[in-house]
C-alpha angles and dihedrals in degrees: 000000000000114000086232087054100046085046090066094063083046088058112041122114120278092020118095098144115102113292126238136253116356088007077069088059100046084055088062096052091051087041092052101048088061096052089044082053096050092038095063118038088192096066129234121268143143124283108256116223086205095048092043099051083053091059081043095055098027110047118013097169087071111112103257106040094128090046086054105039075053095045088058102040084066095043091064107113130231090262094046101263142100141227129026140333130312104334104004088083109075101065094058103026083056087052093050100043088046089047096055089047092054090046088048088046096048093041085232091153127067116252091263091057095051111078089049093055090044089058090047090052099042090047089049100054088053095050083048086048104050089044115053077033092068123084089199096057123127117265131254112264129231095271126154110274096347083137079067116028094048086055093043104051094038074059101055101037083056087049091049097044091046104048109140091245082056129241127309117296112278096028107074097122088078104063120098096028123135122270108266114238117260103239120265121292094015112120118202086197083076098055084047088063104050085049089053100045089064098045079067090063090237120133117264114222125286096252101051095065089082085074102030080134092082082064091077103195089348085077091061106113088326117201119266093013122097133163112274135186101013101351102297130148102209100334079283122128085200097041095047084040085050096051089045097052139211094313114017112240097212104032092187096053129113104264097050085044093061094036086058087047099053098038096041081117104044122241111057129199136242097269134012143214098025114159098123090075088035105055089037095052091041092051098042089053108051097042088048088055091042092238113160123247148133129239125201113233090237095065109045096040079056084058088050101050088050086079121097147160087287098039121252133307122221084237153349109291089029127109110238105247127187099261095069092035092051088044097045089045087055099045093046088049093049077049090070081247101104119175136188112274102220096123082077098066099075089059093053110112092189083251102057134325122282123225086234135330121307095017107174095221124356132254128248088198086052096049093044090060093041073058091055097041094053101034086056104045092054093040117121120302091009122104127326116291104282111205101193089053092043093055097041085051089051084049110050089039084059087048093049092047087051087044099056118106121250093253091055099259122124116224122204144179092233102066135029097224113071080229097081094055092040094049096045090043088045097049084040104057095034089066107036118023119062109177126114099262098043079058095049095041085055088049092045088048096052085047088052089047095050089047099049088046100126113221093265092055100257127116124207142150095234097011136337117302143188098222092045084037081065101042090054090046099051100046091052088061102043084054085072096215087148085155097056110096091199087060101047095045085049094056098050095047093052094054090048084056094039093057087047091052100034109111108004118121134260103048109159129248110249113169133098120260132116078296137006115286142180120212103210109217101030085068094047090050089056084044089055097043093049093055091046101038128102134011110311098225100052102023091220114075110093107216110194089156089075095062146009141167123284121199114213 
């Protein structure tokens, strides 16, 4: 029996017990990802090719640099790059390329290992080429320090191809050359700030340490940054690598210790620990969707303990920023463990809230949470009415309305599929916002997400996946259209999808980091949400009475 199918006798009206079965077996996933969340207080997510050729060119004395060098050899892709589709490429596919070169220049590899890495690199350089040669190539997205990190590594690989021994063997053909351009709207004078601001010995910005790496020698024990939690320079492998240097001077301290802990395996991802964001964003979503579950006592009163005068950060070494603070005020509410939420204030611009302080732009998927944390907060039975939250609710519902896209999709800086915006600016604004155009902008939402439902169910930005499968799913329930036959064929066709793709390997990283990157349990959680939620005849009506989280 399919998941979607037992879900359906969970579901229907006047249950409420586990259901049987396969219902049975749906309680142990969701069982399970609890336990997987409580078992590793890192975090799970997916390992970065950016963030790995950075371990790879940065600290080779850490355990695992063959395992990596190897790891990226067989990412390379058929064209010579690396990393996702149109111009998520160039981040990663520039680290690796960089990274071979350093490996070729300092003979780390044995001479049977040579020639490949001089075909990757070469290959490499050519995809790189082509690339930032071609007027008609995709542009950069919105990724964190990408103004940095491109300049920075176009810098290095010149540096590496016009030593004055010559390039590595076998790629002598590329020096000389003339210095690639850097890609439109992308100033070096701002990487030369940040350079220079260290050189003062002042300290950078908080928020710059994740990606200390762009420093070159200037990272090396900077002043006014030091490993925090457990040894992390800004939740970053290649940042805390960077401030260490080439050879660490104390092996036992804290920062190689936690660099040999996250690359025991190898290949590392963008940011970790993260388990702030994940277990905000994995509890808010199944309690929204009513899913059951039980949490133990240890991990939510951690939660709650992330939460300070300024709000919660995703991670040690991370500002806090309004995003994790809006999600974790929501899960622990739905929690039954509301709070006040005056850590938002300080993020408020008077427009709209910023993720932290001195965001270039401003997020959809931000806003939409600020919209959670304070439409719950001021929701029936709970607190006396608060103006100020009212108002700024009323307000950031207006700004998400006028942010939406003609066709009806939401677009944000977080996530790489228009379904993650739209889902988290569609359950937003259905619960807490009640004006005429936040209701419009919903309607005209579900009609974009019937109209985008590709012919096997799925819905995805590049091809049909389980993670944008959910999101759809779940805003279009959250739409509650329950009289529209198209919805509720479309949600039923999308779980019958969703059962067919969940689990099965492969599934793309999507979110926003340095690199694109797939938090692992985050996503099953939206799977799992998606597949519970709503009536099982109709597919359409959410039922969070039938279930709710219990802490234990």
């Amino acid at each position: 029996m399919s998941l979607v199918a037992d879900r359906r006798v969970a579901a229907h009206p006047g249950g409420g017990g586990e259901p049987p079965g396969a219902g049975r077996e749906y309680a142990d996933q969701v069982r399970d990802l609890i336990a997987a969340m409580a078992h590793n207080p890192a975090g799970e997510t997916s390992a970065s090719v950016y963030e790995t050729a950075r371990l790879v060119g940065l600290a080779p004395w850490l355990p695992g640099h063959d395992v990596r060098i190897g790891w990226l050899l067989d990412r390379q892709r058929a064209d010579g790059g690396w990393g996702g589709p149109d111009g998520y490429a160039l981040v990663p596919s520039l680290s690796a390329t960089e990274a071979l070169l350093t490996v070729l220049h300092r003979g780390d590899p044995g001479p049977g290992a040579v020639a490949a890495l001089v075909r990757a690199a070469d290959r490499g350089l050519r995809f790189v080429a082509g690339h930032l040669g071609d007027p008609a190539a995709p542009t950069l997205p919105d990724l964190p320090a990408t103004d940095l990190i491109v300049p920075a590594l176009m810098e290095s690989i010149d540096g590496l191809l016009n030593r004055p021994e010559g390039p590595p063997a076998g790629l002598e053909a590329w020096r000389g050359r003339p210095r690639l351009p850097l890609p439109p709207g992308l100033d070096p004078g701002r990487l030369d700030r940040v350079r220079g601001l260290l050189d003062t010995g002042r300290p950078i910005p908080e928020k710059l340490a994740h990606a200390l790496e762009v420093a070159g020698d200037r990272a090396r024990g900077a002043a006014g940054i030091s490993p925090v939690g457990p040894g992390t320079i800004g939740a970053s492998p290649a940042a805390t690598a960077a401030w260490i240097g080439h050879v660490p001077d104390d092996p036992g301290g804290s920062a190689p210790d936690y660099l040999r802990d996250v690359g025991r395996d190898g290949p590392v991802p963008c940011a970790t620990p993260i388990a702030v964001f994940e277990r905000a964003w994995v509890l808010s979503i199944l309690a929204r969707a009513g899913v059951p579950a039980t949490v133990p006592e240890a991990l939510v009163a951690e939660l709650r303990a992330a939460l300070g005068p300024d709000g919660a950060a995703t991670g040690p070494g991370l500002p806090a920023d309004a995003d994790t603070t809006s999600v974790t005020l929501y899960a622990l509410a739905r929690l039954g463990l509301p709070l006040d939420p005056a850590s938002l204030w300080s993020y408020d611009t008077g427009a709209h809230f910023c993720t932290w302080q001195g965001e270039d732009g401003a997020s959809v998927t931000t806003n939409a949470h600020v919209l959670d944390a304070l439409g719950h907060h001021l929701t029936p039975g709970g607190p006396a009415v608060d103006h100020r939250a009212a108002a700024a609710a009323d307000r950031v519902a207006a700004w998400l309305v006028a942010r939406q896209r003609a066709d009806g999709e939401w677009c944000d800086r977080w996530h790489a599929s228009p379904y993650y915006a739209t889902y988290c600016a569609v359950l937003a604004l259905a619960d807490h916002a009640s004006s005429a155009g936040a209701r419009a902008a919903v309607g005209r939402a579900a009609d974009w997400l019937l109209d985008t439902q590709r012919p096997d169910g799925s819905w995805g930005r590049w091809a049909g996946t389980a993670e944008e499968t959910a999101y759809a799913v779940l805003a279009l329930l959250a739409a509650d259209r329950s009289s529209d036959a198209k919805v509720a064929v479309a949600v039923a066709d999308g779980r019958r999808r969703l059962s067919e793709l969940d689990g099965r390997d492969g599934e793309p990283a999507l979110w926003h980091d340095k690199d694109l990157y797939r938090p692992t349990l985050i996503v099953r959680a939206a799977v799992l949400a998606a597949l519970w939620s709503g009536d099982g005849t109709t597919g359409t009506t959410p039922r969070p009475d039938l279930a709710m989280i219990r802490i234990a």
